[in-house]
N, C-alpha and C positions, 0 to 999 in steps of 0.2 A: 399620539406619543410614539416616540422611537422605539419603545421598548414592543408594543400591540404589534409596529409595524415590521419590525426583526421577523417575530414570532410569525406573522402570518406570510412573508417571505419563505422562511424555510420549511416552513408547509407546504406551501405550493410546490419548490425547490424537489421536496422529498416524493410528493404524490407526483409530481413529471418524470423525478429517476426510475419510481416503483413503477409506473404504467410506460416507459420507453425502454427502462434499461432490464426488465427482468429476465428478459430471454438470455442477456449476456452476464446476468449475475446466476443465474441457474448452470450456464455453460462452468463460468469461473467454480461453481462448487461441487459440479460435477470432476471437472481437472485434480479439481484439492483431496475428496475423494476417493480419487484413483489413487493419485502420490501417496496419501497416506497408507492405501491398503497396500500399494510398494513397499513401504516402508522408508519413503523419501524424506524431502525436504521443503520445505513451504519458506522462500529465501524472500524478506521482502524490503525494499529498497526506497528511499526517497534521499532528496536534499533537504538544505534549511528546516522549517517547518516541517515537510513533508517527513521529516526523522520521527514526528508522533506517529505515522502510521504503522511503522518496525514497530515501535514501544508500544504501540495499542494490542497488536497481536500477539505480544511475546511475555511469555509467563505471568500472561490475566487468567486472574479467576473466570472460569469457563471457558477459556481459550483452547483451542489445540496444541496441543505440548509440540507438535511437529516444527514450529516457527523459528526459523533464522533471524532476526533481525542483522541487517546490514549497516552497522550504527560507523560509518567511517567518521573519525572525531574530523578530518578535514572537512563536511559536509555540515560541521553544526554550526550552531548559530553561538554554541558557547566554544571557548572562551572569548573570541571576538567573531560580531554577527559577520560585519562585510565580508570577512575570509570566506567563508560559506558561501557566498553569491561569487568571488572570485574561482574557488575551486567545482563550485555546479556548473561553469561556464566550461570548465576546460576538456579535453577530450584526453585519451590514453593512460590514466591511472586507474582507474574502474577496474580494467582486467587484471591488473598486478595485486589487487586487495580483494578480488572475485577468487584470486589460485593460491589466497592463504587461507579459505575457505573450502571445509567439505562440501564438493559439490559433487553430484551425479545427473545424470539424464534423464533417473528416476525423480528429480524435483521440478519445482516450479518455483516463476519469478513470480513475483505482484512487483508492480513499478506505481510509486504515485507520483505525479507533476501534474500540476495544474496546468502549467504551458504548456510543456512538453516538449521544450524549443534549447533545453541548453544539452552542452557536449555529454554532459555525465551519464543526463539519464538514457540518451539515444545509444552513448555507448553498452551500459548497463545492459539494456535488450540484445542490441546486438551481440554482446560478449554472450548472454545468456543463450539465447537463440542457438550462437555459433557449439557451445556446447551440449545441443541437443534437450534445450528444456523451453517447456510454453512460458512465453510470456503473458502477463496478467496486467494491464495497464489501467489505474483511473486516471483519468484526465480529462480538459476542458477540449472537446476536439473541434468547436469551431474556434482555437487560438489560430490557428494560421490564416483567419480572414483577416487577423489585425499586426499581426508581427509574421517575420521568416527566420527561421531554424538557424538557430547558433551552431550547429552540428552542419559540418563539414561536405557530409553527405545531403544534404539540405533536406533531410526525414527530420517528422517531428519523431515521438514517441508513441502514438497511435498508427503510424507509418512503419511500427517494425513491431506490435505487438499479436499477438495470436487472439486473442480476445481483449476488446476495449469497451469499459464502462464510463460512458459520459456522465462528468460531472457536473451536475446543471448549473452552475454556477456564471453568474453573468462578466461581462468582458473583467478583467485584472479582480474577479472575484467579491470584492466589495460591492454591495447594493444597496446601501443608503445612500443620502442625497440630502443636503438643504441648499436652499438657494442662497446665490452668492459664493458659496464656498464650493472653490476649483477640483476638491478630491474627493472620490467616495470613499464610505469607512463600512466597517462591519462588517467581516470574509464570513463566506458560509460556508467553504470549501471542508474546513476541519467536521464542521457538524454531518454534511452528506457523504464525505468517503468515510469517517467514522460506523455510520449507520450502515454504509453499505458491507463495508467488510464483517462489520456484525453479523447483517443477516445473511453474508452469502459466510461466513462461520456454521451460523445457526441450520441451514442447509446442507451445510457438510458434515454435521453430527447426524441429521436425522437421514442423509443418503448412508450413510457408515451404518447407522442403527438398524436401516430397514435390509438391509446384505448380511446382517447377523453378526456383522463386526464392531468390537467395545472401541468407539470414539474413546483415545487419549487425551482425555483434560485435566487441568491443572485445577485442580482444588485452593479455595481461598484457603494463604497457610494462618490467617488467623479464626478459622475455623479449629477446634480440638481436635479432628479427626485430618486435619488439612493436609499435617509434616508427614503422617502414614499413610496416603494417600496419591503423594507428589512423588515419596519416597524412589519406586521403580524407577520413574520416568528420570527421576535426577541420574539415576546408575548408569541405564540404558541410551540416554543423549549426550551424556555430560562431556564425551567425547569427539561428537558431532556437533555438538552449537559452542560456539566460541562464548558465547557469551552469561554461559551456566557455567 
């Protein structure tokens, strides 16, 4: 059954990222760590789909309150999808909606693409980059065995980031299969950068906790204690995230 066979895919999936990618998910939580005891920015960015990775991070229960999301409405899939595949493609507007944002040298990017091949995201690092902050990239980084970089500069996205965590994720992400039928179906990509940003979260709290420093987390607000809890952090950010 498809369903057994899902399941035991993104196991495999997850125990190859945990045992190849941990040295660069350790790297990335060390980075996040720093920023916060700065007192930065954790900016994090994708297109189309890749917009659940911003909203995974940003004002979840147990999340780091530090999180920007980069939710550009040209990047969604709502209100109309294809616009979103038209404007990930293109290059030069990334920096003009990157400078109505607080940003400092003190932050950090996360970038997720799967491909890592259109203009948006390469520009994204690079603008990042250009203003002095690491980039943080998940991505699929054998995509350029199969396609070449829509971005100008002929860099994917793993080509201009500071630390990259591969997504193990097989070719166009889907890894089912029946025979006869020409397309694979079922992306795993949402389920393994989901998991990874968790845990390199969950590493970011307990680096901050062992320095003697209180991790800023956001309390579930339908907890009774949630609304006095969040309280500070609503005061003290509310003027640096656009989106509080």
């Amino acid at each position: 059954m498809k369903i057994h066979e899902y399941f035991t895919t993104v196991k495999q999936q997850l125990d190859q990222t945990l045992s190849q990618e941990s040295t660069a998910m350790e790297q990335a939580a060390q980075v996040l760590a720093q920023v916060i005891e700065g007192d930065g920015l954790i900016h994090v960015f994708g297109s189309g789909h890749c917009q659940m990775f911003a909203m995974e991070m940003f004002y979840r229960s147990g999340g780091l309150v530090n999180v920007n999301p980069l939710l550009l409405p040209h990047l969604s899939i709502t209100p109309v999808a294809k616009l979103s595949t038209v404007f990930e493609r293109m290059e030069g507007f990334v920096k003009t909606y990157l400078d109505m944002e607080m940003i400092s040298e003190k932050d950090v990017m996360i970038i997720v693409s799967v491909s890592g091949r259109n203009g948006s995201v390469v520009d994204m690092a690079m603008v990042a980059k250009a203003a002095n902050m690491k980039v943080i990239a998940l991505t699929d980084t054998d995509f350029d065995l199969h396609a070449s970089s829509r971005h100008s500069s002929g860099k994917f996205l793993k080509d201009v980031a500071d630390i990259v965590i591969d997504l193990k994720v097989e070719y166009g992400d889907a890894c089912m299969s029946l025979e006869g039928l020409e397309n694979k179906f079922a992306a795993t990509s949402t389920v393994l950068g989901m998991t990874v940003l968790q845990a390199v979260t969950a590493r970011t709290v307990e680096i901050l906790w062992e320095k003697g420093i209180l991790p800023p987390i956001w309390t579930s607000s339908n907890k009774p204690e949630g609304d006095r809890l969040n309280e500070a952090y609503f005061y003290r950010f509310k003027n640096r995230i656009s989106s509080l």
